[in-house]
C-alpha positions, 0 to 999 in steps of 0.5 A: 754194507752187505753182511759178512760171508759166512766162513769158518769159524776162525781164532784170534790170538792174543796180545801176552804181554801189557805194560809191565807184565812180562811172561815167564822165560823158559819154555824147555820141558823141565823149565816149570821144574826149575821155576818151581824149585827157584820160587820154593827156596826164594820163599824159604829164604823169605820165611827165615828173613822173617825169624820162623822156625822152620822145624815147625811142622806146620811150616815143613813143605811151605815154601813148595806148597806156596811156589805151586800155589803161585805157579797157578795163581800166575798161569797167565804168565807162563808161555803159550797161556792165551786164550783164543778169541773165537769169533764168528760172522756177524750175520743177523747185523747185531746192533746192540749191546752184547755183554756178560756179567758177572765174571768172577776172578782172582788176581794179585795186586802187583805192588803189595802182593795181596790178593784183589777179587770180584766181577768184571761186566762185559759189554760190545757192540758188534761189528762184522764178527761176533765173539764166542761169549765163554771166551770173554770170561776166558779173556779175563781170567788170563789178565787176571792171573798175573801180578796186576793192578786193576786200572791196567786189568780194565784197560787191557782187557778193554784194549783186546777186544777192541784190537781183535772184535774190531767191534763198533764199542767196548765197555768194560766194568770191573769190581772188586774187594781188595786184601791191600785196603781190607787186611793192612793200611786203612783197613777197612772191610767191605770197600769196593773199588771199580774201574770202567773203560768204555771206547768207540760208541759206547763212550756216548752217555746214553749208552753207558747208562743203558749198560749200567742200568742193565747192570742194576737190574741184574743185582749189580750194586756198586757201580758208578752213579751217571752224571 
């Protein structure tokens, strides 16, 4: 099969919504206003269920302060937040695996509202394009900046690239520290919990095992042994 004509760069729009997450409503000029207000007096609702005073000046402008803080933390959410998936011919027929480690990110656990943190490790085997390697730490920090569990996090971000690459395989590697095991329950600091997904080629062991063994050597400590 010939190599791919060259074109001009093009861009892929994302899927928003995955199971379970659906983004805000409203996307009128004043609509992030409106949000704003209703999330403040939700919040100060929820510190007066608590039975904190209020006329505390440490807790005067709480309830705006946190509803801004999780108009950010969920940006991913609001409408026209994707990404663009930037991709370019696949003309040099690149056969390897092209990953990008190390993507740093900050989510919200879906079920104790507690943040989850660390890096996610990308990795492709081309197909006919090639994607602009910066919009795969975007892809990431968009899923992220919602109320997420970590299974669907990896699953999604595996799903998208897979969908829109079009690539020959994906695999997918995200670890992360977790508020809901380190601050409450169990309570046990320092546990890391990872979550893989792997499609196409790179379901095939030996391919696997090339990634994480890169993965090693580049410091990561905490992913699953092969068997």
């Amino acid at each position: 099969m010939g190599s791919a004509p060259l074109r001009a760069r093009t861009t892929l729009g994302l899927h928003h919504d995955g199971p379970g997450v659906r983004p805000m409503h409203g996307a009128g000029p004043d609509s992030g206003e409106r949000r704003l207000v209703g999330t403040a007096a939700a919040f100060r609702g929820f510190l007066e269920s608590l039975g904190l005073d209020l006329t505390d000046p440490n807790l005067a402008e709480t309830d705006h302060r946190v509803a801004r803080a999780y108009g950010e933390l969920f940006s991913g959410l609001k409408p026209g937040a994707e990404p663009r998936l930037t991709t370019v011919p696949n003309s040099e027929r690149c056969a390897g695996i092209v990953s990008v480690t190390d993507i740093v990110f900050y989510s919200i656990c879906a079920h104790h509202f507690l943040p989850f943190f660390g890096t996610a490790h990308v990795g492709y085997v081309p197909g006919e394009r090639l994607a602009g390697l910066s919009k795969l730490a975007r892809v990431v920090d968009f899923y992220a900046r919602q109320p997420q569990l970590q299974e669907r996090m990896t699953e999604q971000i595996a799903a998208l690239l897979d969908e829109r690459l079009a690539p020959v395989g994906v695999i997918l590697s995200i670890e992360a520290r977790r508020l809901c095991i380190e601050m409450r329950g169990v309570s046990r600091p320092g546990v890391t919990t990872t979550t893989t997904s792997a499609r196409g080629i790179l379901h095939d062991e030996p391919l696997q095992r090339q990634f994480f063994t890169r993965l090693r050597g580049a410091g990561a400590k905490h992913l699953p042994e092969e068997t």
